[in-house]
N, C-alpha and C positions, 0 to 999 in steps of 0.2 A: 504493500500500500504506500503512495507517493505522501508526503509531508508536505500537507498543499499552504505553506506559507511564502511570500517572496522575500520577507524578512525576519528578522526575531528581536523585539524593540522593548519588551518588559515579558512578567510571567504574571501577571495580571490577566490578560486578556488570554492565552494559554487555557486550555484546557488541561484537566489530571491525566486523561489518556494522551496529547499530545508532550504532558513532561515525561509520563515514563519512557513515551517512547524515544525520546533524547539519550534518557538516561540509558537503556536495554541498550541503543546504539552505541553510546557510550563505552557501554561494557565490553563491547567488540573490538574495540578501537584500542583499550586499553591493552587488551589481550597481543594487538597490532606490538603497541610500545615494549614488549618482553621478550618480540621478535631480535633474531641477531641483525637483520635489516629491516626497519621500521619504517622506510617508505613506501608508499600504496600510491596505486594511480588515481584515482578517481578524481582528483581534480587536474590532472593533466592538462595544459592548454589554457588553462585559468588564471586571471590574473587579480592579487587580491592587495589592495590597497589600506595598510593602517594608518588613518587618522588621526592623529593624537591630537588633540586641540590642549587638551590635558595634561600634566603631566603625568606617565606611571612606566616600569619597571615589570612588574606580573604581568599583569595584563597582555602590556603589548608583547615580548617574548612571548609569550604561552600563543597566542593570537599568530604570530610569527611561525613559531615552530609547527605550531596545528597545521597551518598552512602548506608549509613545507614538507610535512610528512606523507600531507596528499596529493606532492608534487606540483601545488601550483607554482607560479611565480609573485612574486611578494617586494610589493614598494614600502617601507617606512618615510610616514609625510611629518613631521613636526610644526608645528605653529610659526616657532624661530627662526626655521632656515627657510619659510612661506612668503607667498604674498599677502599671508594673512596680517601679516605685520606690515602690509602696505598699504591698510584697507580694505582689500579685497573682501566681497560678502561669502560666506560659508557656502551659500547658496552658489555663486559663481566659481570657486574654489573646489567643489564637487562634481560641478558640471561638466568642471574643463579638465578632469579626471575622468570624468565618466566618456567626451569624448576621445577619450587613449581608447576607450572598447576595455575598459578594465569592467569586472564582473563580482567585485565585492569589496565595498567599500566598511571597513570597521571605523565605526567614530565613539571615540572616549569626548566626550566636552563639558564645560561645565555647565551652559544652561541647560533646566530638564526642557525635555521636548525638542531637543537638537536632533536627533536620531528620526522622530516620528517626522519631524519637518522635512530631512531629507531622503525620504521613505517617500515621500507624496512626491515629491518634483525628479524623481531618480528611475532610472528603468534597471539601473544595478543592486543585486541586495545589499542591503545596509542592515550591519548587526551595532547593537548599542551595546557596546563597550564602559556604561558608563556614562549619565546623562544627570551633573548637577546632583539633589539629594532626590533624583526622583527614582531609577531604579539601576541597576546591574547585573541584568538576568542574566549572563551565563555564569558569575559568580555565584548567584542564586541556584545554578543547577548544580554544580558542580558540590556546593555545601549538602540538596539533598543529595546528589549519588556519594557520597562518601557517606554518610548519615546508612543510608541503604547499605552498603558494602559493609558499613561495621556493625550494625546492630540486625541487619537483615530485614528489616521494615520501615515505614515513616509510620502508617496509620497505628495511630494508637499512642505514637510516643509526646510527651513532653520535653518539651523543646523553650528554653531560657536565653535570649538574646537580651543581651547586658552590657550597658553601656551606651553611648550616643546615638538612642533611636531619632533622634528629631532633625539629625542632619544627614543621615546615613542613609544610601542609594541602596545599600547592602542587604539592612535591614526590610524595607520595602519589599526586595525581591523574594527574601527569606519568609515573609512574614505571609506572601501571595502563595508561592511555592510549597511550604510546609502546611497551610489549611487545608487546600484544594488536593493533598494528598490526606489528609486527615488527623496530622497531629495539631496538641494543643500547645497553643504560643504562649507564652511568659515576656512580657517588655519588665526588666529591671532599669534602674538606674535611676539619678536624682531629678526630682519632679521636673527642673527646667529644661531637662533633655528628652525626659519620658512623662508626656504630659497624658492627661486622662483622654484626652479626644481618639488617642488611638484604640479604645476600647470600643468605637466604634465600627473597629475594622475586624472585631469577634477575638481581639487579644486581651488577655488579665495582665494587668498594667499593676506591680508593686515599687514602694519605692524603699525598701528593706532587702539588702542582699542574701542574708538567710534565707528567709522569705524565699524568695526569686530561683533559691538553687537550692534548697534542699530538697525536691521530688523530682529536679528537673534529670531525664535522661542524657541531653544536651545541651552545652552551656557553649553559646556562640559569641565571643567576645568581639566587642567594636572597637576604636581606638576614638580618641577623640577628636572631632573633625573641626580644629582652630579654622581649619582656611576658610569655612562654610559660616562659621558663625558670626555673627553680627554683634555680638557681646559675649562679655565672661561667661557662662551660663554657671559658674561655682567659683567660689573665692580662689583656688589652687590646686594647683596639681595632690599637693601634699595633703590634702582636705578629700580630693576625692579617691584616692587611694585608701587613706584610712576607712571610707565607708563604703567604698563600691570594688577597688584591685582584689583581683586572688591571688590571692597567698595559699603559701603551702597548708597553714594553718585550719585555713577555711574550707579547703578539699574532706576535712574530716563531718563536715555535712552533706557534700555528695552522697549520691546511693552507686555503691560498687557495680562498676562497668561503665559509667557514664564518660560520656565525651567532651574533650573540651577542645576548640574549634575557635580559628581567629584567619579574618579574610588578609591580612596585611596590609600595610607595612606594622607590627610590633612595637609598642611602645612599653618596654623592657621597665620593670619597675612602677609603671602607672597602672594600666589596666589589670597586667598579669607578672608576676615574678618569674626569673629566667628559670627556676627549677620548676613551675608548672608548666610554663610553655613548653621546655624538652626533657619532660615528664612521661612516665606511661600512658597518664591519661591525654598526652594528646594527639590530635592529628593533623595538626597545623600542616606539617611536610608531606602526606597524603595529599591533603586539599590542593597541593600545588600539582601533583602530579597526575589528580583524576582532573583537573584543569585541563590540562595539555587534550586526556581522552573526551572531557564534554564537548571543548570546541572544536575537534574534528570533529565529532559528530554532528555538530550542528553547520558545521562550511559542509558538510558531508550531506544533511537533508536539506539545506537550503537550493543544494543543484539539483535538487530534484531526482535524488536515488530513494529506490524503494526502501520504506523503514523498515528496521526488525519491527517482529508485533511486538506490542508493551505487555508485560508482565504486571501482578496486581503489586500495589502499591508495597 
């Protein structure tokens, strides 16, 4: 069955059976990456363009290498070394890449609805990479298929996302991504980050970290998003650590097996302590590498290859 989308721009509008079947896909691909040679044709001839409006690291690598695995050919565009710094509008800056005849444009940027805007005016697919605090779905997938790989399920589990929900793209995708498979969401963190209106969106909003993590099966740590906010949202670093960072100490209210999960970049001492982050319980260094197997799969159904069938949640 084809994957009848021309783009993949949040996991909002995604259906449950269109993320497993990412994820199934996914799981193929990863299978690919253990090969002694990891490259595959299937985008042979293709030409796939990263946009970074934005700055990032993860992202674009992992976007890169995906690419490359499936033999396409692969531009990296930066903002800096653009016309974009000339004035140039986003809009015209796309176009006159999409006249190259390239066929997959990825945009990181930072206003939300950057991606969905050049999804309407683009006859090339455009994957959002990254769009402002509005979402980051293949981050989003990638959090459940490793969720799924270690614990064997989504439906049913409890799931704690802690930390800067209010500016986070991250959150968003996680928060779409984990209901519509059927587990239950937890928003932690201090009320100016994790304000009550999200409880609108079917999530239990505490702002007690005990609270927030002692029944939670997965604990998805956020970093705190300075560039985004518009004010201190808490007096200090040193302030929020003492009431929201995990510590080693506070692992002793986890329920044994649980996972503890962080999209990057790491901020070493504030959110999380260096002994839980490269701890048993985490899978920070998975998340990066079932990254690499989500976005093949998804450059993989966006060209319109038949999907595996999805598997239940």
């Amino acid at each position: 069955m084809p994957w009848h989308r021309k783009d993949l721009l949040d996991l909002q509008s995604l259906s449950a059976e269109e993320i497993l079947t990412v994820l199934d896909t996914a799981r193929e691909f990863k299978a690919v990456g253990q090969r002694p040679i990891k490259k595959v044709p299937p985008l042979l001839g293709k030409t796939v363009v990263n946009l970074f409006v934005e700055p990032s690291t993860r992202t674009r690598i992992s976007f890169e290498l995906a690419a490359k695995r499936l033999s396409a050919d692969v531009i990296n565009f930066t903002a800096e070394a653009s016309s974009l710094r000339k004035g140039e509008t986003l809009k015209d800056t796309a176009r006159n890449l999409e006249a190259l005849r390239v066929d997959f444009i990825i945009l990181r940027h930072s206003a939300a609805g950057a991606a969905h805007f050049l999804a309407r005016v683009l006859a090339a697919h455009v994957i959002n990479a990254g769009d402002g605090a509005h979402e980051h779905p293949t981050q989003g997938l990638l959090d459940l298929f490793t969720i799924r790989e270690k614990l064997g399920r989504i439906a049913g589990l409890k799931v704690t996302i802690l930390g800067d929900i209010l500016y986070s793209r991250v959150a968003r995708s996680n928060i779409w991504g984990l209901q519509k498979l059927g587990a239950q969401v937890t928003l932690c963190g201090p009320p100016t980050l994790v304000p009550r209106a999200f409880e609108s969106l079917g999530c239990r909003v505490v702002h007690d970290l005990e609270e927030g993590i002692r029944e939670a099966d997965v604990i998805n740590l956020l970093r705190i998003q300075h560039e985004r906010q518009r004010r201190n949202a808490f007096p200090g670093l040193g302030e929020y650590t003492s009431l929201f960072g995990l510590t080693r100490q506070r692992l002793t209210e986890l329920r044994p097996g649980a996972l503890i999960m962080h999209p990057g970049p790491i901020n070493r001492g504030v959110e999380v302590d260096s002994d839980v982050a490269d701890g048993e319980w985490s899978v920070i260094l998975e998340q990066v590498t079932n990254g690499l197997a989500v976005r093949m799969a998804v450059l993989y159904l966006l060209n319109g290859a038949r999907a595996v069938a999805a598997a239940p949640a």
